[in-house]
Backbone as CSV, one residue per row, in Angstrom:
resi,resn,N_x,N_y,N_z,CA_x,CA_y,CA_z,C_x,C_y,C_z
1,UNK,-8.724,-47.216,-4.511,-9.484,-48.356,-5.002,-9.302,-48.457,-6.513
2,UNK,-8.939,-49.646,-7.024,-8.887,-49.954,-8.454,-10.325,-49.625,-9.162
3,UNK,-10.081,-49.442,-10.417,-11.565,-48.601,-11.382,-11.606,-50.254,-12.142
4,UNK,-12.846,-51.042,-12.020,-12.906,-52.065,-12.730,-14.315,-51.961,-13.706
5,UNK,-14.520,-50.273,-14.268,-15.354,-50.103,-15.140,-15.004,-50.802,-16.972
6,UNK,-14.354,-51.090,-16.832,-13.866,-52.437,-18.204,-14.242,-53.534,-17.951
7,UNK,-14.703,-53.544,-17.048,-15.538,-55.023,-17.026,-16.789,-54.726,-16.951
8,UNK,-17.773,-55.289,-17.493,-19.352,-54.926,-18.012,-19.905,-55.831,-17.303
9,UNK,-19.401,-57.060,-17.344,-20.418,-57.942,-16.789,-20.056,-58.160,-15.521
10,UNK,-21.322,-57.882,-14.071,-21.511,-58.056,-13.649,-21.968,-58.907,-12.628
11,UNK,-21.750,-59.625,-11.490,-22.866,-60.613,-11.102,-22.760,-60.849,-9.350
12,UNK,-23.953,-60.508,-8.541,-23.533,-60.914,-7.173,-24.161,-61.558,-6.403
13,UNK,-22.754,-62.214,-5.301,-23.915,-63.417,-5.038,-23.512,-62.983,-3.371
14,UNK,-24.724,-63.862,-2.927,-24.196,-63.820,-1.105,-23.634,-64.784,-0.775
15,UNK,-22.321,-64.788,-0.031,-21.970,-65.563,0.639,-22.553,-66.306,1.101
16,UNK,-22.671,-67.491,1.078,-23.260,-68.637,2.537,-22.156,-69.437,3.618
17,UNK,-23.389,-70.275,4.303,-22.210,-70.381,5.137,-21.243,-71.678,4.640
18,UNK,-21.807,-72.534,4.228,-21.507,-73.369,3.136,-20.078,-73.360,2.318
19,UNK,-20.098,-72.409,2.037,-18.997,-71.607,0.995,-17.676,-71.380,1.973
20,UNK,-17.714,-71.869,3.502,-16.842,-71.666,4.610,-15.322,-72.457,4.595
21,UNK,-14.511,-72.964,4.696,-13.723,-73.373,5.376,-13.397,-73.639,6.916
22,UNK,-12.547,-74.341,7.438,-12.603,-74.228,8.647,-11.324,-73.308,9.743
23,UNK,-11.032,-72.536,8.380,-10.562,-70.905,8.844,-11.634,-69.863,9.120
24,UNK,-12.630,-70.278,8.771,-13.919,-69.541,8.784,-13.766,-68.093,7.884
25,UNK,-13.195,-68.382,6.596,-12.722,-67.284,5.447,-13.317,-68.237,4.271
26,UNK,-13.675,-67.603,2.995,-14.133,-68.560,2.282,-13.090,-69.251,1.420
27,UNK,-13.718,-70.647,0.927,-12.773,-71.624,0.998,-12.388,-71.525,-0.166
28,UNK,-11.355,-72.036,-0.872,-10.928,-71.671,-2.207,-11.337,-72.596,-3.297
29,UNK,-12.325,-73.348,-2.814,-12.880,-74.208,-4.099,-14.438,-73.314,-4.820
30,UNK,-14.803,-72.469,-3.283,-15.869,-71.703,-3.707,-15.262,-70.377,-4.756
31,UNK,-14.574,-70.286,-4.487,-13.674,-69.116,-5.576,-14.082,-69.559,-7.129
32,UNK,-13.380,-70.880,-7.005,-13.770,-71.562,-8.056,-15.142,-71.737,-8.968
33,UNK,-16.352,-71.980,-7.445,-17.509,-71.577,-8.245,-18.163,-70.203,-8.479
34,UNK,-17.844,-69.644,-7.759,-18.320,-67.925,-8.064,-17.403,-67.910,-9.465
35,UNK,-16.320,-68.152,-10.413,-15.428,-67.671,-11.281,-16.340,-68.571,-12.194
36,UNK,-17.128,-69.779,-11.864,-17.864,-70.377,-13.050,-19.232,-69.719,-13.010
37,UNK,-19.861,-69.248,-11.885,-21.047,-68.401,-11.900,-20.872,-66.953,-13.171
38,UNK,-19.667,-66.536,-13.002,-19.052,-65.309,-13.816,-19.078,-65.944,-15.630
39,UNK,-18.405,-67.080,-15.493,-18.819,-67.356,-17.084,-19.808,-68.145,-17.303
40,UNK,-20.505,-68.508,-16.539,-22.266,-68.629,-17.349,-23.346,-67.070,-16.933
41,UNK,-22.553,-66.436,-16.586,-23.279,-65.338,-16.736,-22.835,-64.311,-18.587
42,UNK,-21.808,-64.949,-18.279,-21.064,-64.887,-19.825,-22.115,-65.166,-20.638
43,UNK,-21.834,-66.260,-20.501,-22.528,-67.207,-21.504,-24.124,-67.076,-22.181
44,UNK,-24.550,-66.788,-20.723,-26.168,-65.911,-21.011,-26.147,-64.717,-21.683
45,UNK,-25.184,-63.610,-21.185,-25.517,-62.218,-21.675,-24.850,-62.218,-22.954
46,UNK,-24.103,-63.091,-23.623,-23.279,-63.214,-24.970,-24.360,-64.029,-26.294
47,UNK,-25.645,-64.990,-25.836,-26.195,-65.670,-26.024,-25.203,-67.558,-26.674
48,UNK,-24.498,-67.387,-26.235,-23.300,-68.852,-25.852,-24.331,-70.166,-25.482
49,UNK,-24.950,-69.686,-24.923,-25.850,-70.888,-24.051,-27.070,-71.503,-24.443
50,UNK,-27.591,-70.024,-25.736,-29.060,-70.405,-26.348,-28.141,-70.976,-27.195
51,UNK,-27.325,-70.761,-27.884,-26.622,-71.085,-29.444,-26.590,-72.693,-29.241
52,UNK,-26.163,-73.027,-27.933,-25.916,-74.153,-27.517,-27.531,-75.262,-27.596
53,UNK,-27.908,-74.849,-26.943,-29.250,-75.643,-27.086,-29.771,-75.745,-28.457
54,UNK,-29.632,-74.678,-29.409,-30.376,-74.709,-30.469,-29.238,-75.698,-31.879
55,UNK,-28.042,-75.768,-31.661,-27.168,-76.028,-32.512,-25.855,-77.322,-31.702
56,UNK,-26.110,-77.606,-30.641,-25.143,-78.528,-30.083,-23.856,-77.864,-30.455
57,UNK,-23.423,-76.697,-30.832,-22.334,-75.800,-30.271,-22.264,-74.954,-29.633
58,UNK,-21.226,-75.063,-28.465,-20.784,-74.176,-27.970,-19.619,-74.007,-27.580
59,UNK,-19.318,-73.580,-26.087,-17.938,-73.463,-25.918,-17.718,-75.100,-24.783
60,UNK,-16.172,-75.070,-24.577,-16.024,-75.945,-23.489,-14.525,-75.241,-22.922
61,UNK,-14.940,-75.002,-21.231,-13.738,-74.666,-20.501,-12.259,-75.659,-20.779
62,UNK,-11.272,-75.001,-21.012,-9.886,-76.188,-21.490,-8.976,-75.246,-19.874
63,UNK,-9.079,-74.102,-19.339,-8.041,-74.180,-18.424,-8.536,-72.899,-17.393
64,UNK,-9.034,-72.924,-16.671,-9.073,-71.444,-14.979,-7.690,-71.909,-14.075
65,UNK,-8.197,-70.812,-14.122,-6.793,-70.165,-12.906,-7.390,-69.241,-11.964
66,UNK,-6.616,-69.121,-11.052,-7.090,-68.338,-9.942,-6.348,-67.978,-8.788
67,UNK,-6.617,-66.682,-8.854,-4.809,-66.019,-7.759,-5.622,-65.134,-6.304
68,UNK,-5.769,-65.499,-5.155,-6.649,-65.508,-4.164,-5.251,-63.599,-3.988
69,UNK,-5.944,-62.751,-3.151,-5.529,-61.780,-3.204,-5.566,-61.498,-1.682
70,UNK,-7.174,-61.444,-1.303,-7.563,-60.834,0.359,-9.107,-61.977,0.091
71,UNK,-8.861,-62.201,1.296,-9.978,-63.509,2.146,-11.399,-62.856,1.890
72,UNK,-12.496,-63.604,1.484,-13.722,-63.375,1.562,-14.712,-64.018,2.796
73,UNK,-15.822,-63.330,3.410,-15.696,-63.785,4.754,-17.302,-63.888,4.798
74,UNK,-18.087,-64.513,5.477,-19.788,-64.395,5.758,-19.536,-63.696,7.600
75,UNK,-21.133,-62.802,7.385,-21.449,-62.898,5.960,-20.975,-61.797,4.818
76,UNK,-20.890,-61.421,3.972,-20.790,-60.785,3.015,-21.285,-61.225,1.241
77,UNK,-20.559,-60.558,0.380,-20.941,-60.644,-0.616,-19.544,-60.972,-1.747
78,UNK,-19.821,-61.419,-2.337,-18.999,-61.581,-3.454,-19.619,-61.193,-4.900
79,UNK,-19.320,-60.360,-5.155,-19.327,-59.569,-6.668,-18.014,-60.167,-7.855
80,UNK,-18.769,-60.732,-8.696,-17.768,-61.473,-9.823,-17.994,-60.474,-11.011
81,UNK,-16.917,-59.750,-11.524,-16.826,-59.189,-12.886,-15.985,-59.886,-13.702
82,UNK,-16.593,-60.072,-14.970,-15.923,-60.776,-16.358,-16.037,-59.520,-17.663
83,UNK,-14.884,-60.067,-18.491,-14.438,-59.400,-19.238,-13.965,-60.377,-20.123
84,UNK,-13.907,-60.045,-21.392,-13.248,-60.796,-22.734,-11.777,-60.192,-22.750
85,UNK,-11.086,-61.253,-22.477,-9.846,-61.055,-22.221,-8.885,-61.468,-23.666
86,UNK,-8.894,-62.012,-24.720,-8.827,-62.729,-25.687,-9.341,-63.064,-26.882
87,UNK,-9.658,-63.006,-28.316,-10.287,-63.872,-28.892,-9.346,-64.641,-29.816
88,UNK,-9.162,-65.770,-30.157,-8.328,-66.658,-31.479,-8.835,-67.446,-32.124
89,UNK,-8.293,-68.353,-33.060,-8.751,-68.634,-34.481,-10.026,-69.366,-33.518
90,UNK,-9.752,-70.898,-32.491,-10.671,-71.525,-32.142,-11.346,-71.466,-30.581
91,UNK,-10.164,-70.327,-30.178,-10.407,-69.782,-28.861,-10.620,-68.520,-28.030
92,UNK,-11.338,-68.245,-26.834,-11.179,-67.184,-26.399,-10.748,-67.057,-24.809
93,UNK,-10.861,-65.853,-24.191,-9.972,-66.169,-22.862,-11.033,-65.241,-22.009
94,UNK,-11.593,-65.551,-21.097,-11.908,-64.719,-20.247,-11.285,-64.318,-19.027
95,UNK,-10.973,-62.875,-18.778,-10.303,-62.198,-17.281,-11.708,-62.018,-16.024
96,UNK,-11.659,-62.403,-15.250,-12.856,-62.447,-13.756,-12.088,-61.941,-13.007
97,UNK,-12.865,-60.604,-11.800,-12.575,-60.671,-10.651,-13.640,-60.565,-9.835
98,UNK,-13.072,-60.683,-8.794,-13.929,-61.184,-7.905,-13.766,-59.955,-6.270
99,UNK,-14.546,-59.099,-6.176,-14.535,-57.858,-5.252,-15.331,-58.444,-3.842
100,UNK,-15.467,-57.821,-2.712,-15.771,-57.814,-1.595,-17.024,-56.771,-1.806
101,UNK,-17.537,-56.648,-0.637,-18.624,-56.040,-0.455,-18.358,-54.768,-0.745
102,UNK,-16.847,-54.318,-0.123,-16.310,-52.822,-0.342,-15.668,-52.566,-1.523
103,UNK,-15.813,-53.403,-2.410,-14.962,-53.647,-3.945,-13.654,-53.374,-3.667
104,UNK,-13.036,-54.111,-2.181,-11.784,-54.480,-2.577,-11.566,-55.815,-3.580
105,UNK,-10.078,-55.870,-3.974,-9.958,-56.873,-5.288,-9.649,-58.044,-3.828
106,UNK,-10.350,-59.473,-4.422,-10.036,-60.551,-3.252,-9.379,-61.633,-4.244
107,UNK,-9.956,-61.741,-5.458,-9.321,-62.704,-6.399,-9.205,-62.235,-7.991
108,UNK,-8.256,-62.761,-8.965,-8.421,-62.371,-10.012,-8.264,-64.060,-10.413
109,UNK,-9.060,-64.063,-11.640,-9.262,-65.480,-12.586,-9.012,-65.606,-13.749
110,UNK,-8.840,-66.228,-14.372,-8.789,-66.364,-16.077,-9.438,-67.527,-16.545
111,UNK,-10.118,-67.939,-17.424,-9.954,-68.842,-18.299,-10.122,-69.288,-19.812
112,UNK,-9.895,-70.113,-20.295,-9.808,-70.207,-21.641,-10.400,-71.474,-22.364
113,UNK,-11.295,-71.168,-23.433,-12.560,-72.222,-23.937,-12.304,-72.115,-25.189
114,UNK,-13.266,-72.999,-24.937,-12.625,-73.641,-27.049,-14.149,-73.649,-27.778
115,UNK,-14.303,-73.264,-28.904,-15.648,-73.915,-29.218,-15.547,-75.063,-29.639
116,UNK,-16.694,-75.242,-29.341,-16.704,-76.935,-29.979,-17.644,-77.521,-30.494
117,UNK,-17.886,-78.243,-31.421,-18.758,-78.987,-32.026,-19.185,-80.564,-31.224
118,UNK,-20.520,-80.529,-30.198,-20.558,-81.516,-29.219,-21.215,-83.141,-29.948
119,UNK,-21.501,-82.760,-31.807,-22.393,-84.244,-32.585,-21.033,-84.622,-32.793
120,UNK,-20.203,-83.677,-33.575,-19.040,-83.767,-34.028,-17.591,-84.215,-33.118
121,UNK,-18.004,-84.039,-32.058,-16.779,-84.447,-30.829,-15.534,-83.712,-31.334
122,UNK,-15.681,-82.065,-31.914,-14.322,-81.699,-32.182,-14.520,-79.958,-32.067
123,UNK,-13.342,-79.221,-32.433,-13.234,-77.834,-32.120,-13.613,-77.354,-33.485
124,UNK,-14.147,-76.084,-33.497,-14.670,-74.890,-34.439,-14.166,-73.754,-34.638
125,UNK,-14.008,-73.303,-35.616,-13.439,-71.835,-35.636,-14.548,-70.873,-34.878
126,UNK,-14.349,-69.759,-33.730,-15.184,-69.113,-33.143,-16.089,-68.569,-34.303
127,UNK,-17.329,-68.680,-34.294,-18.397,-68.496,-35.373,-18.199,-66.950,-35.435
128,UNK,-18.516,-65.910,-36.992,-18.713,-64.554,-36.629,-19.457,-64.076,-35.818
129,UNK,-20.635,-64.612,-35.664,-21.846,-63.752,-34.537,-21.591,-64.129,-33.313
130,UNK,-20.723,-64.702,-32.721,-20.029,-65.090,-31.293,-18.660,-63.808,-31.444
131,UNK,-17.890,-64.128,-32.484,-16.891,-63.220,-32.167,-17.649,-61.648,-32.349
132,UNK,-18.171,-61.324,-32.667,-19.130,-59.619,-32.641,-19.406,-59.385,-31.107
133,UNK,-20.188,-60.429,-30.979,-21.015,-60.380,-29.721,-19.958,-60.331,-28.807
134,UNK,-19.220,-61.241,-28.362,-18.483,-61.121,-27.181,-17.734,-60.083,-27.079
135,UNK,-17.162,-59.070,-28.355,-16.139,-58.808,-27.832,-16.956,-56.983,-28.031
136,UNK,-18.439,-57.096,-27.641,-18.839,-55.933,-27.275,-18.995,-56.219,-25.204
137,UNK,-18.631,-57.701,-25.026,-18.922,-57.742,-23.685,-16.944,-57.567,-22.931
């Protein structure tokens, strides 16, 4: 079994049935939302999200990806780990995976956000107390 103790952040959710296809394996758009559940869990434990409310900056997703590995199935569980994969002048990158109940690997994700200034309608250099913070996560 792969050691995915480099990834700190945590987060798990239960499968529903919802989340199905009609392979009866879960469907690959839900991948998609468990990998956005993973970066607003980011976003909370980094404080990304208060910064946001209090200052109309924050980040905005520019690109995910997502490479399906082994099928996720109900019921079960899906466990999403994130990691700071990146930081640059106006961007950063986050690495997600996404484990089974038995922490086999079922998907790995990436994506990459920009900060941004939302009065201003434009991009920011990642602020210092964002770049500290994240890249203890």
């Amino acid at each position: 079994m792969t050691d995915f103790s480099d990834y700190k952040l945590s987060l798990e959710l239960r499968i529903d049935w919802g989340d199905l296809d009609m392979y009866e394996h879960v469907n690959n758009v839900s991948y998609m939302q468990y990998l956005q559940s993973g970066r607003v869990n980011f976003w909370e434990a980094s404080g990304i999200h208060e910064y946001y409310r209090n200052s109309s900056q924050g980040t905005m997703l520019v690109s995910t990806k997502c490479d399906f590995r082994k099928s996720l199935h109900y019921p079960g569980k899906a466990i999403i780990k994130t990691k700071l994969d990146f930081i640059g002048n106006k961007s950063f990158g986050l690495k997600h995976v996404i484990l089974n109940e038995k922490g086999e690997l079922c998907a790995e994700g990436t994506d990459v956000v920009v900060c941004f200034d939302f009065q201003k309608n434009k991009t920011i250099p990642v602020p210092d107390w964002m770049r500290d913070k994240i890249s203890e996560l």
